[in-house]
C-alpha positions as CSV (number, residue, x, y, z in Angstrom):
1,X,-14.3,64.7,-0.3
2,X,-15.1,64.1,-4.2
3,X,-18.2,62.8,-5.7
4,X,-16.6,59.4,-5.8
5,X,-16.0,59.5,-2.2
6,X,-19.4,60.6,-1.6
7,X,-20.7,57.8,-3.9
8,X,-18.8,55.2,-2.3
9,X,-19.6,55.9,1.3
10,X,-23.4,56.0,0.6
11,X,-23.3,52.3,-1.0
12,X,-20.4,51.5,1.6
13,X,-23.0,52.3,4.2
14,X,-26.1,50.8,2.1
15,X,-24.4,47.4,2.2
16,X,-23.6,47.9,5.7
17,X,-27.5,48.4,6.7
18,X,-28.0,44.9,4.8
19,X,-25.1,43.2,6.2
20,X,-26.4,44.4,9.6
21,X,-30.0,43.2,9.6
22,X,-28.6,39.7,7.7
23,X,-26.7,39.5,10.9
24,X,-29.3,39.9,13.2
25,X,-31.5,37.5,11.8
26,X,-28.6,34.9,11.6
27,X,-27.6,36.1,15.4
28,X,-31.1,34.6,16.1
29,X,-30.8,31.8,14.1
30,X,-27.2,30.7,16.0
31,X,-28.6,31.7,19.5
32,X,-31.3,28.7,19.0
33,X,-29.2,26.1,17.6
34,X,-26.5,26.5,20.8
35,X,-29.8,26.4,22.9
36,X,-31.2,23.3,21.2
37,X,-27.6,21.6,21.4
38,X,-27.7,22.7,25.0
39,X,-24.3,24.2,25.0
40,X,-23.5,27.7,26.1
41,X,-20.7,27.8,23.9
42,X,-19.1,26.2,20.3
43,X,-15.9,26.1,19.0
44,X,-15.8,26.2,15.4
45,X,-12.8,26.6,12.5
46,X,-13.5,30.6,11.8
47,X,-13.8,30.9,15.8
48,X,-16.3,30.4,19.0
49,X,-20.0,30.9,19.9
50,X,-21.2,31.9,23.1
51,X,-23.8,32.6,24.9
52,X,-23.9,35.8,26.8
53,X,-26.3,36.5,29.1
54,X,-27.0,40.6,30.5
55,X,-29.2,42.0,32.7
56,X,-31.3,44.9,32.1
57,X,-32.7,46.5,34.8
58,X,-36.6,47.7,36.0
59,X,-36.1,50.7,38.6
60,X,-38.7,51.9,41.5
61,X,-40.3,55.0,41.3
62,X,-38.0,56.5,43.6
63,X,-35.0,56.2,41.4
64,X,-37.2,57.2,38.4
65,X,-37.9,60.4,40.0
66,X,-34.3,60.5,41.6
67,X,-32.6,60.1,37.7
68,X,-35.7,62.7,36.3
69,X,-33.8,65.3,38.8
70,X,-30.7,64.3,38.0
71,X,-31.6,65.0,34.1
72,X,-32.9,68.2,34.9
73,X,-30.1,69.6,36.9
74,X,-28.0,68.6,33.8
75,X,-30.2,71.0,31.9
76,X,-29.4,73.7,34.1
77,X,-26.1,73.5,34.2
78,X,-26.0,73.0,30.4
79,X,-28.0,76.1,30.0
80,X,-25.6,78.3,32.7
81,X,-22.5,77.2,31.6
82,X,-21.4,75.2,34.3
83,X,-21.1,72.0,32.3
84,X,-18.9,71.9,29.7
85,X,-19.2,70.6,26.1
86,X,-16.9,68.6,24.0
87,X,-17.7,68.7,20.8
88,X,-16.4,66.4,17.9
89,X,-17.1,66.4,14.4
90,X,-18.0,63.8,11.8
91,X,-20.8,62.7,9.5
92,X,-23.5,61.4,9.0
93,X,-25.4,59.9,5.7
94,X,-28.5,60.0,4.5
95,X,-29.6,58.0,1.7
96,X,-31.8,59.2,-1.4
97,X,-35.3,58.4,-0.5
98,X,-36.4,56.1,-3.6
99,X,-40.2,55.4,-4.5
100,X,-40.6,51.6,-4.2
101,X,-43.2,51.7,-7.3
102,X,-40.7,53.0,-9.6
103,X,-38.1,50.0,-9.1
């Protein structure tokens, strides 16, 4: 990878972070109007809106303890070998730390 490479990536991935948080506030922004025109669902001309509902779920104690085991045999058997690893590269960026003030 050159330094143009590396250049692009970093603002390639800088105007991905803004595109991203644009998004979410928009994604708020679209989930109320389909609410407030009480529809679960639009059809537009660049494509459909809908509402999607998931569940996320609250588990007793006993499972909490149950998956706490669970984590800690994976230890183990990370640690004597008999778990396996896959391992796959790539990378990772992260951007120059800039002083607010001196913009």
């Amino acid at each position: 990878m050159n330094k143009d490479t590396m250049e692009l990536y970093a603002k390639l991935e800088e105007e991905k972070r803004k595109i991203e948080e644009r998004q979410a506030e928009i994604k708020e922004e679209a989930l109320t109007f389909l609410k407030e025109a009480g529809s679960d669902k639009i059809e537009s001309d660049f494509g459909s809106f809908t509402i999607v509902a998931r569940k996320t779920w609250k588990y007793s104690e006993k499972i909490a303890e149950l998956d706490k085991t669970l984590k800690t045999q994976k230890k183990t058997e990370e640690t004597d070998g008999t778990a396996t690893a896959e391992v796959k590269e790539s990378i990772t960026f992260y951007p120059v730390k800039t002083n607010p003030t001196t913009h």
